[in-house]
C-alpha positions, 0 to 999 in steps of 0.5 A, spaced: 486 479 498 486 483 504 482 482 511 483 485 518 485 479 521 492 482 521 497 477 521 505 478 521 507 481 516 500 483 513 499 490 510 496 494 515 495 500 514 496 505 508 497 514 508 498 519 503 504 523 503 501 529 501 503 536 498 497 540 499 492 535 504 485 539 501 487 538 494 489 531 495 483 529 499 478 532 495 480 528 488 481 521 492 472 524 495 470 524 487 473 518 486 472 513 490 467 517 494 472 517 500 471 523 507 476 527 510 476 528 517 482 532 520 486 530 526 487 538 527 492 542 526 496 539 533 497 532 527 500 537 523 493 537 518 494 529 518 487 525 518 483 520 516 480 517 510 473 513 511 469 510 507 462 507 509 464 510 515 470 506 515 477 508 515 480 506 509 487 510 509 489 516 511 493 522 509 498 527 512 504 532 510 510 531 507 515 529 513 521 527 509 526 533 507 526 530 498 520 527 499 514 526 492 507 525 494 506 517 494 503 512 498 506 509 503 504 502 505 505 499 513 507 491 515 505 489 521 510 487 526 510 484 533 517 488 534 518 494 531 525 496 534 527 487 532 524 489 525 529 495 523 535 492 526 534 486 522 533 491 515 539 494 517 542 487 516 539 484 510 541 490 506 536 496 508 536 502 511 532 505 516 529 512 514 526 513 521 527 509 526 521 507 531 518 512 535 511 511 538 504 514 535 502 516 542 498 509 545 495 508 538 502 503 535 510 504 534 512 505 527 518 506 522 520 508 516 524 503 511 527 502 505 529 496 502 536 494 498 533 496 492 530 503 495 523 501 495 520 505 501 515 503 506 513 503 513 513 498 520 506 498 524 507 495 531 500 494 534 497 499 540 491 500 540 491 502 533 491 495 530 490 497 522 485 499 518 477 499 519 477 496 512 481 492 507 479 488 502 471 490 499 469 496 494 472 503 497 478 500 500 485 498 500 486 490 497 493 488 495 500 491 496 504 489 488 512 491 489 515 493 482 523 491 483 528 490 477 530 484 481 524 480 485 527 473 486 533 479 490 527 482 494 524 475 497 530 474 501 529 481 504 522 481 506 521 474 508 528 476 513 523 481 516 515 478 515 517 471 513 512 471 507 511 465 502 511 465 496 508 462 490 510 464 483 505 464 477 506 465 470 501 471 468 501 475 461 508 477 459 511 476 467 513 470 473 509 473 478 511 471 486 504 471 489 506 473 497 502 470 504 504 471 511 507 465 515 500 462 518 494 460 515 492 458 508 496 460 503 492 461 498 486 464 501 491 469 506 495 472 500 496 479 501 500 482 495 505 480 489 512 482 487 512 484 479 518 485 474 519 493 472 515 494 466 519 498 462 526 501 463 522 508 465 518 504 471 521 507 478 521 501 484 515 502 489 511 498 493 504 500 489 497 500 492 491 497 489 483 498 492 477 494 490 472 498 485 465 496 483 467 499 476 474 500 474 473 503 468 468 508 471 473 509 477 479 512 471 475 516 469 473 520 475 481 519 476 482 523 469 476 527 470 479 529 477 485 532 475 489 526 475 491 520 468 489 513 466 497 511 466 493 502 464 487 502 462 482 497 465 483 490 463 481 484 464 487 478 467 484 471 467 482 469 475 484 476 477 479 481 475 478 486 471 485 492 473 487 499 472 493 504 473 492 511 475 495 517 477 493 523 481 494 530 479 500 530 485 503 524 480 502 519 486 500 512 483 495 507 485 491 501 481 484 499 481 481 493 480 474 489 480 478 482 483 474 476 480 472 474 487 473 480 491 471 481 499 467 484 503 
């Protein structure tokens, strides 16, 4: 799972794009106990969601024109600019090429060959998240692509990953690390076959809950739909998928050895 020892390639930050921000901010309250706080109108409403007293995401408006609610998941890069260039080389396309967030970081927006979304984070003074990993927070990235061994080329072109496939129920699952470390204990997502041909690509967040059965029914009590219900995967934990009522998905999980 995740730390905020944030290495290369390490998700790092994480925000809602949003059609109606309050709406968006109370439902995601009742279900993981989460706070709002507002950057104020000159950040075009966007702000942040803490736990704890902790940030553990964010949500801003929608920026880009056909856009759909979601989650969008950020990588941390050392060179944002060197980042893009090489996505664009290895097939991806650049959605918004790197700009600075004040002093705070460099980001941009990308796609992978697939159409997958996701984002570039090169660190300023903002470094991540204040939390990753422990209940109430975000604690794995999961890319559903109709093709993971032609994913894995592409993302490690640009974090260098490490990858470890493992025979899950009904799947070969790449587990993905960064490039240093252990790679067990730094393992920071995965990659999955699409389930079903209905099943869009998207990179999917998971957040560690205490009860993932009880976090559902918040979810669907709020508005929002039991997309899998909780079960259990032996030496993962107990997991669920959800949608909120703007249809954004995300998943939730008692991990078997979950981190604080």
């Amino acid at each position: 799972m995740l730390t905020t020892d944030f290495q290369a390639g390490s998700p790092c930050w994480l925000d809602l794009g949003s059609a109606d921000i309050p709406a968006s901010a109370a439902f995601y309250q009742d279900v993981f106990g989460w706070t709002f706080h507002s950057l104020g109108e000159e950040a075009g409403g966007y702000g942040y969601l803490r736990h704890d007293g902790s940030t553990v995401a964010a949500i801003g408006a929608l920026t880009e024109q056909g856009a759909t609610p979601a989650w969008m998941i950020y990588f941390q890069v050392p060179d944002a600019d060197a980042t893009a260039k090489t996505a664009e080389q290895h097939g991806g396309t650049v959605r918004a090429e790197p700009f600075d967030v004040m002093s705070e970081g460099r980001m941009a927006q990308l796609s992978d060959p697939a159409g997958v979304q996701f984002a570039l984070w090169q660190p300023g003074n903002t470094k991540g998240l204040d939390k990753v990993g422990g209940p109430g927070s975000f604690c794995w990235a999961e890319l559903h692509t109709a093709d993971p061994a032609a994913a894995v080329p592409f993302y490690r072109a640009l974090f260098g990953w490490r990858t470890e496939t493992v025979e899950m129920p009904g799947m070969n699952y790449v587990v993905l690390s960064p490039a240093e470390g252990d790679q067990q204990a730094t393992s920071l997502g995965g990659i999955a076959p699409l389930q079903g041909d209905r099943e869009p690509v998207r990179w999917v967040p998971y957040f560690e809950v205490e009860d993932v059965d009880a976090t559902l029914d918040r979810a669907a009590a709020g508005g929002g739909a039991v997309m899998m219900a909780g079960s259990d995967v032996p030496g993962v934990g107990r997991l669920g998928w959800a949608t909120d009522p703007h249809g954004v998905v995300f998943a939730v999980i008692r991990s078997d050895m979950p981190q604080s």
